[in-house]
VMD Tcl script that builds the backbone (N, CA, C; Angstrom):
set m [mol new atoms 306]
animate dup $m
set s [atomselect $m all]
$s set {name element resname resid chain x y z} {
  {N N UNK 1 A -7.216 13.292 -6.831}
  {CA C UNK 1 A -5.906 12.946 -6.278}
  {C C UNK 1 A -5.482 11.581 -6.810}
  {N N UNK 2 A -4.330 11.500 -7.130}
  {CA C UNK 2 A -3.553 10.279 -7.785}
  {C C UNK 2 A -3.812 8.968 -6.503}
  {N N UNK 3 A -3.821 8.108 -6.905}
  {CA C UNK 3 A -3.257 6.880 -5.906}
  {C C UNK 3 A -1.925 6.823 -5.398}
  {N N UNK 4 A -1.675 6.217 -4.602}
  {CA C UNK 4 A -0.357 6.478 -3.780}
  {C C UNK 4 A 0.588 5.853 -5.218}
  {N N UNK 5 A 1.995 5.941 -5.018}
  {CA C UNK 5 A 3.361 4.688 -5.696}
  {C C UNK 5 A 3.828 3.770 -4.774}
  {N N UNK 6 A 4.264 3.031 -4.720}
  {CA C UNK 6 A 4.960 1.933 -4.048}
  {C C UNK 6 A 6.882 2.092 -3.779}
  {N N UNK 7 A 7.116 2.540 -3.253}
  {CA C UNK 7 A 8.761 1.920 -2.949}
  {C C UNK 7 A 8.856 0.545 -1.643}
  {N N UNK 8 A 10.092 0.647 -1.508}
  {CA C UNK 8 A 10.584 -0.390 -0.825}
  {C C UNK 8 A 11.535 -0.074 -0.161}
  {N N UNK 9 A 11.925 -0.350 1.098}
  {CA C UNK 9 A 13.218 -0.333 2.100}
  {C C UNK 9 A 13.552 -1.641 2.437}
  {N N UNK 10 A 14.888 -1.931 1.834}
  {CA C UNK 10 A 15.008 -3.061 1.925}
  {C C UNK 10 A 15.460 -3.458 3.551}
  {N N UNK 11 A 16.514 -2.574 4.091}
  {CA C UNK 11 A 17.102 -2.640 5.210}
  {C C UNK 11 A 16.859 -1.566 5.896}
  {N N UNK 12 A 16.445 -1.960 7.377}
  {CA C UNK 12 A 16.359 -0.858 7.991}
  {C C UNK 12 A 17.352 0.435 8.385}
  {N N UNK 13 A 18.654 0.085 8.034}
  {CA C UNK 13 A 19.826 1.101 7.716}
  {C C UNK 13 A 19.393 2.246 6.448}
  {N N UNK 14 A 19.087 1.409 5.709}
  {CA C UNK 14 A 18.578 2.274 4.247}
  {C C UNK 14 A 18.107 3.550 4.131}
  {N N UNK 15 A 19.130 4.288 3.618}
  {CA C UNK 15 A 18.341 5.883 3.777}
  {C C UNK 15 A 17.362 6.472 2.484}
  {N N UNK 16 A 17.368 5.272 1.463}
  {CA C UNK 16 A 16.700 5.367 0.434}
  {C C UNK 16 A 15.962 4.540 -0.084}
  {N N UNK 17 A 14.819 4.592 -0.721}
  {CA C UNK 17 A 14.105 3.216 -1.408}
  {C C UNK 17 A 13.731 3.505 -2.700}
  {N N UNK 18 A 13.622 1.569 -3.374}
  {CA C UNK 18 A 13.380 1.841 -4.534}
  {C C UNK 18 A 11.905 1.603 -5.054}
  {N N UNK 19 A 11.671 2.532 -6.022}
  {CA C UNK 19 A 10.390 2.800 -6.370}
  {C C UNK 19 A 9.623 1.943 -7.705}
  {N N UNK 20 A 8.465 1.347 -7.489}
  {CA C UNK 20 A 7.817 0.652 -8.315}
  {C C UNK 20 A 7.115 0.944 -9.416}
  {N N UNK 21 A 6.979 2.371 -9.462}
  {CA C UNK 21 A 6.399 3.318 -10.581}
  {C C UNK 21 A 6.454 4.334 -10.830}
  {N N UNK 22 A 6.439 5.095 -11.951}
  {CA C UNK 22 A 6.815 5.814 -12.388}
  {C C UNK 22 A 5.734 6.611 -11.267}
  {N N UNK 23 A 6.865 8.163 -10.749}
  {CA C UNK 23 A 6.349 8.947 -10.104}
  {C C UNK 23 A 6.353 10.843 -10.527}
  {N N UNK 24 A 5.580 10.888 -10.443}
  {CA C UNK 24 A 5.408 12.636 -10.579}
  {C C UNK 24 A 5.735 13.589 -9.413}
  {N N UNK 25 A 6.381 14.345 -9.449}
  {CA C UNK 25 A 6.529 15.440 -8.412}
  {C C UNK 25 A 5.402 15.817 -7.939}
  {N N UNK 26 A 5.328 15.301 -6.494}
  {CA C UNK 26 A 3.770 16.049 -5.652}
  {C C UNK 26 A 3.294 14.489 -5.275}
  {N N UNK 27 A 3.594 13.380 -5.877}
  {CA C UNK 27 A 2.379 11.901 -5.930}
  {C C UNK 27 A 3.262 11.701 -4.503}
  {N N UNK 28 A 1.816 11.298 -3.754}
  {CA C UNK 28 A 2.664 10.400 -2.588}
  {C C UNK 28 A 2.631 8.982 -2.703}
  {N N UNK 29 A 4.322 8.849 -1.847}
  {CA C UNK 29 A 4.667 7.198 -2.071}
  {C C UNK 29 A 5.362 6.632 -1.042}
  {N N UNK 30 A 3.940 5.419 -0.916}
  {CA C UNK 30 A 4.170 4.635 0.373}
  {C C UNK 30 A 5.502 3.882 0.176}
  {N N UNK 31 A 5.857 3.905 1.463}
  {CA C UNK 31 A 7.443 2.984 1.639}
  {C C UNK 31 A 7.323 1.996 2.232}
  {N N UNK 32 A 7.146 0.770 1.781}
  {CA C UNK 32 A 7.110 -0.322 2.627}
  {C C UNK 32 A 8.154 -0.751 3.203}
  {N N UNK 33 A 8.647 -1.439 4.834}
  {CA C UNK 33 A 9.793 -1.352 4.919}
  {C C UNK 33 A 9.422 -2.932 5.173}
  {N N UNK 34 A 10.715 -3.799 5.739}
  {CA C UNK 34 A 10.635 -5.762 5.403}
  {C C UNK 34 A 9.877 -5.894 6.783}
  {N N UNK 35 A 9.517 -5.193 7.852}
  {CA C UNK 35 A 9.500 -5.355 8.976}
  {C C UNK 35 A 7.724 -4.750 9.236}
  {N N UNK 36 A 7.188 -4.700 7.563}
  {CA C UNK 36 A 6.024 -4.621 7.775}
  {C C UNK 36 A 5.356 -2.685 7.755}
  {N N UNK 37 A 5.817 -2.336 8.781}
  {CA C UNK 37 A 5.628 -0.759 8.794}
  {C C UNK 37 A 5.674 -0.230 7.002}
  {N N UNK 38 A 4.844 0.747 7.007}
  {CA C UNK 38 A 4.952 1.821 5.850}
  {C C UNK 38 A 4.725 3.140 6.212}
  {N N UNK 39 A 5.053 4.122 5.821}
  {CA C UNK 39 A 5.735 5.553 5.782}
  {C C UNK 39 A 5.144 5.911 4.658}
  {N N UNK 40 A 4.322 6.934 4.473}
  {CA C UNK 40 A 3.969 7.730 3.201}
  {C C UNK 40 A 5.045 9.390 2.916}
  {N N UNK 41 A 5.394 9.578 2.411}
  {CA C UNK 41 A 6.179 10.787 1.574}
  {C C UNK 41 A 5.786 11.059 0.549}
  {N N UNK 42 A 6.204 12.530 0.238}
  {CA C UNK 42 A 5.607 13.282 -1.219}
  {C C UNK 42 A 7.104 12.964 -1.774}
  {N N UNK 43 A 7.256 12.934 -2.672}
  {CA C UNK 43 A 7.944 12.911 -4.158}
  {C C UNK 43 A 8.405 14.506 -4.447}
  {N N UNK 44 A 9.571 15.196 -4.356}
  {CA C UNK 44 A 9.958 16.535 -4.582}
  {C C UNK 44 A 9.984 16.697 -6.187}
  {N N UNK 45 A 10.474 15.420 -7.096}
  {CA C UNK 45 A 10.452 15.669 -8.230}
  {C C UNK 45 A 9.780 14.256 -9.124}
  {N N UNK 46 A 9.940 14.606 -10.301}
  {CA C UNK 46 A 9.963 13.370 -11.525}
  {C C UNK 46 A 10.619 11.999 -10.363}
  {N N UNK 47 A 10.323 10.932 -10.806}
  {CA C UNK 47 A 11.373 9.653 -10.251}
  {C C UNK 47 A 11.163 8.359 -11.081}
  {N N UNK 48 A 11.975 7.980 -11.874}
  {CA C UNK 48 A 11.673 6.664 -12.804}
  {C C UNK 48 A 11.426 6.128 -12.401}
  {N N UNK 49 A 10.722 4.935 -12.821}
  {CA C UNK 49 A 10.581 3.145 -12.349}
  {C C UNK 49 A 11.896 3.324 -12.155}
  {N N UNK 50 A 11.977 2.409 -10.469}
  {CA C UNK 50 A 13.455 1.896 -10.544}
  {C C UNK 50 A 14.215 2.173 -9.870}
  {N N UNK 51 A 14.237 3.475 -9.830}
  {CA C UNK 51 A 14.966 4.403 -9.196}
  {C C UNK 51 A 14.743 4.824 -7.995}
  {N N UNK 52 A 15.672 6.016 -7.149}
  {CA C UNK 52 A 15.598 5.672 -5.313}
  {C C UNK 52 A 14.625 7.317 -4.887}
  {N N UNK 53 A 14.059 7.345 -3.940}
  {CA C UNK 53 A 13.318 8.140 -3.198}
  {C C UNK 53 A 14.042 8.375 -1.824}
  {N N UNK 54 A 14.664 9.706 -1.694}
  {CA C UNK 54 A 15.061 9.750 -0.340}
  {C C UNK 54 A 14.458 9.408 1.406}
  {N N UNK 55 A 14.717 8.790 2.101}
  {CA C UNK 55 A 13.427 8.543 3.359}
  {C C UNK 55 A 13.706 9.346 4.028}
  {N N UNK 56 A 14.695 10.258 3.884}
  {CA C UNK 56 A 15.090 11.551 5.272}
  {C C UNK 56 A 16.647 12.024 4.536}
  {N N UNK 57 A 16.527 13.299 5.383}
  {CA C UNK 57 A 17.310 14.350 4.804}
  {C C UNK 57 A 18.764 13.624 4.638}
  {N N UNK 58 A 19.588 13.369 4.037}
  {CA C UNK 58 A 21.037 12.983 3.389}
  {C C UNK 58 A 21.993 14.202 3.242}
  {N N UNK 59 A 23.008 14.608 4.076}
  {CA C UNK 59 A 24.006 15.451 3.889}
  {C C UNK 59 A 24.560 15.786 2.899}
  {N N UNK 60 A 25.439 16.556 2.108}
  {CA C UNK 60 A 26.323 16.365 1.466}
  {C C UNK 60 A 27.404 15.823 2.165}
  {N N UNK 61 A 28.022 14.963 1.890}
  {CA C UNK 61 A 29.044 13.905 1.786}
  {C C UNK 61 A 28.747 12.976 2.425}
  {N N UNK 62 A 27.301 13.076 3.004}
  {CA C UNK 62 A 26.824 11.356 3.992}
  {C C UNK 62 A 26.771 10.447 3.093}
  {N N UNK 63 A 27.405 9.190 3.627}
  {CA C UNK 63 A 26.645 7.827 2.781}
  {C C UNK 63 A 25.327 7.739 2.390}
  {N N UNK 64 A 25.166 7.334 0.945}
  {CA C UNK 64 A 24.154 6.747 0.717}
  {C C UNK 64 A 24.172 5.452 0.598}
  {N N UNK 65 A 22.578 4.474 1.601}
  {CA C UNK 65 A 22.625 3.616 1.662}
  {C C UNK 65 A 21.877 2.530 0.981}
  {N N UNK 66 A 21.457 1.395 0.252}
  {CA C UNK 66 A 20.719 1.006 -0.326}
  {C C UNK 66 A 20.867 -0.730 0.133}
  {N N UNK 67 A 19.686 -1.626 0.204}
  {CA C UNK 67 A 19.773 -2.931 0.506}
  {C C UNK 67 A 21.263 -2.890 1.333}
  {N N UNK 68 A 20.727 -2.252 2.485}
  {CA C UNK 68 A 22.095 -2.397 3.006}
  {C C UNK 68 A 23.322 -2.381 3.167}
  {N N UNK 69 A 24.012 -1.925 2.370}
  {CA C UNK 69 A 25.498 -0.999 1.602}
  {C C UNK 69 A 25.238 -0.131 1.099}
  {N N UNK 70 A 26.674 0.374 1.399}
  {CA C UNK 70 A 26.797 1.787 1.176}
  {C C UNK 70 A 27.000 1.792 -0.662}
  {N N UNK 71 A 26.153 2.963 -1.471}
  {CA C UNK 71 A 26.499 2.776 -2.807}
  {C C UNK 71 A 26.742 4.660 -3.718}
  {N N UNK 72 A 27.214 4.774 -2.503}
  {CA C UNK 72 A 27.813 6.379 -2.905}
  {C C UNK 72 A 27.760 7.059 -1.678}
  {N N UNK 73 A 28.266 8.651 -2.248}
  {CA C UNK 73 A 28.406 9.611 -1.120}
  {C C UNK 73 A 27.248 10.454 -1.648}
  {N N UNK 74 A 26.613 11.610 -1.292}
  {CA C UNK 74 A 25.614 12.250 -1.668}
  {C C UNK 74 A 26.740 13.693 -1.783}
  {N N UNK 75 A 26.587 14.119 -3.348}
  {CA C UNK 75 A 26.795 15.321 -3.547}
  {C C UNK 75 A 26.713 16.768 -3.538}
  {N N UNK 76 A 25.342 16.425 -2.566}
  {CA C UNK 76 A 24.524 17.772 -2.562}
  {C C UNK 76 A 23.974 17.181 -1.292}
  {N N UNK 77 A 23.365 18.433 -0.734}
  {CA C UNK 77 A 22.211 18.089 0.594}
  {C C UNK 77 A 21.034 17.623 -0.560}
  {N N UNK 78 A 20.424 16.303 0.754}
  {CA C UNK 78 A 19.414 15.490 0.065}
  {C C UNK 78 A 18.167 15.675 0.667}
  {N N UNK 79 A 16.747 16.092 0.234}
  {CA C UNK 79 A 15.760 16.718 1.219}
  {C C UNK 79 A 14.908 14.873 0.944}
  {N N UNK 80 A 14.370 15.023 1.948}
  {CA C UNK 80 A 13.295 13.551 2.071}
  {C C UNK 80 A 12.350 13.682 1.024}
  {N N UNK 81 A 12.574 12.895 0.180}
  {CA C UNK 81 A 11.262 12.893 -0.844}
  {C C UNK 81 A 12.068 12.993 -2.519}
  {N N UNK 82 A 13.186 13.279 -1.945}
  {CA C UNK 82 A 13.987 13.903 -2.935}
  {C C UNK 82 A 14.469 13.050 -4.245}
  {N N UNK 83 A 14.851 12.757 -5.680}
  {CA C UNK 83 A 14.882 11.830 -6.423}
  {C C UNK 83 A 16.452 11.555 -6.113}
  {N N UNK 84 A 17.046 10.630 -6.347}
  {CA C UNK 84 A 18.504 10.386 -5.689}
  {C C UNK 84 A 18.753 9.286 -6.897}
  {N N UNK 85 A 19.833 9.760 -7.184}
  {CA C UNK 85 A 20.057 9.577 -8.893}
  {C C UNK 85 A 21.910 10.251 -9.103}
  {N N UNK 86 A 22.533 9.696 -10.275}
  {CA C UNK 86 A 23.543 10.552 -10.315}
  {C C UNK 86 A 23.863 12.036 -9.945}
  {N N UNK 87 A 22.807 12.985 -10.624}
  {CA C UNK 87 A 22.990 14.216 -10.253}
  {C C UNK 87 A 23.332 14.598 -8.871}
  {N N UNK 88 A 22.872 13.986 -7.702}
  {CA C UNK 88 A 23.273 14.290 -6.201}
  {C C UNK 88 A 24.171 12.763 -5.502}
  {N N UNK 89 A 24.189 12.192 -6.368}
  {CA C UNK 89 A 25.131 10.933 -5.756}
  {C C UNK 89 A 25.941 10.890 -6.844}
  {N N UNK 90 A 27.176 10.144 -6.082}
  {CA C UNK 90 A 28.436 9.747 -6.557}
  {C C UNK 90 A 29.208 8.721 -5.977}
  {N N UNK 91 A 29.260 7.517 -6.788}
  {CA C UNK 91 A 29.241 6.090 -6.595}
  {C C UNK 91 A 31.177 6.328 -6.429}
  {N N UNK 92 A 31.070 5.082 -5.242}
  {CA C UNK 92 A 32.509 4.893 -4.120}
  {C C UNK 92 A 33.016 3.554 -5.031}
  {N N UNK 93 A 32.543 3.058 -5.895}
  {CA C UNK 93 A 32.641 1.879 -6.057}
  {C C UNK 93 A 33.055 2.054 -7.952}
  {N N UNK 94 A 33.889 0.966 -7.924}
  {CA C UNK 94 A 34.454 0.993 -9.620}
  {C C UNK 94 A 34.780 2.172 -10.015}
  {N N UNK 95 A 35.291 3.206 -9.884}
  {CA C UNK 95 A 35.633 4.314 -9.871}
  {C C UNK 95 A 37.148 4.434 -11.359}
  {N N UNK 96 A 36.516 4.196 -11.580}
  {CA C UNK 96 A 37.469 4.445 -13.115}
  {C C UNK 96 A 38.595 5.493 -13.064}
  {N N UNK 97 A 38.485 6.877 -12.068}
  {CA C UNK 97 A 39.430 7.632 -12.175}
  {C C UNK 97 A 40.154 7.548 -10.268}
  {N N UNK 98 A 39.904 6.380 -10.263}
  {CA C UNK 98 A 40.718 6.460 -8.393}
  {C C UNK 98 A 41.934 5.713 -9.121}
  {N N UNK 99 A 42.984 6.196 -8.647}
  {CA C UNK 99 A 44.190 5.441 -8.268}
  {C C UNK 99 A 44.631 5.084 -7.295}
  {N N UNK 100 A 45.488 3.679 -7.411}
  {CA C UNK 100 A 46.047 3.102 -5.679}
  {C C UNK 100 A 47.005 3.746 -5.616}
  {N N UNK 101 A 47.361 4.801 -4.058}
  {CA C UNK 101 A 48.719 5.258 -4.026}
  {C C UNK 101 A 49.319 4.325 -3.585}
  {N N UNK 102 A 50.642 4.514 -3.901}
  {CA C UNK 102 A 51.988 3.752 -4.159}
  {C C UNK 102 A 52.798 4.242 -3.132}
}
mol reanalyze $m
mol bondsrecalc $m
mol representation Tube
mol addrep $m
């Protein structure tokens, strides 16, 4: 059996954390949260350095949350463990094709 990965919760709002190593679908990865507690979860897929690990199920169209702001809507239902990445999120922010109505 692999050794655990490392993520992080930055805020306790946070419905996602970011991960310290490269992870394989199946590796479990502890979540440290700032308040000390950690949470172990399996990994549903691949997940880069870097990148976010779901901590619990995410709706389609719920906020996704990260260090405490909101940094998209979730495009798809999000299962816990899940890799959360463009393919199921979609960023609220700089939005190149929003226009201000007039």
């Amino acid at each position: 059996m692999s050794e655990k990965k490392l993520a992080v919760q930055v805020q306790p709002i946070d419905n996602v954390a970011s991960i310290f190593a490269e992870v394989q679908a199946g590796d479990q990865v502890e979540v440290a949260a700032r308040d000390g507690s950690r949470v172990t979860l399996t990994a549903n897929q691949d997940i880069p350095y870097g990148h976010k690990i779901a901590l619990r199920e995410i709706a389609k169209g719920e906020t996704v949350t990260k260090y405490g702001e909101s940094i998209g809507i979730a495009t798809a239902d999000i299962q816990r463990g899940d890799y959360v990445h463009v393919h199921n999120l979609d960023s609220a922010r700089a939005r190149g094709d929003w226009k201000e109505q007039k």
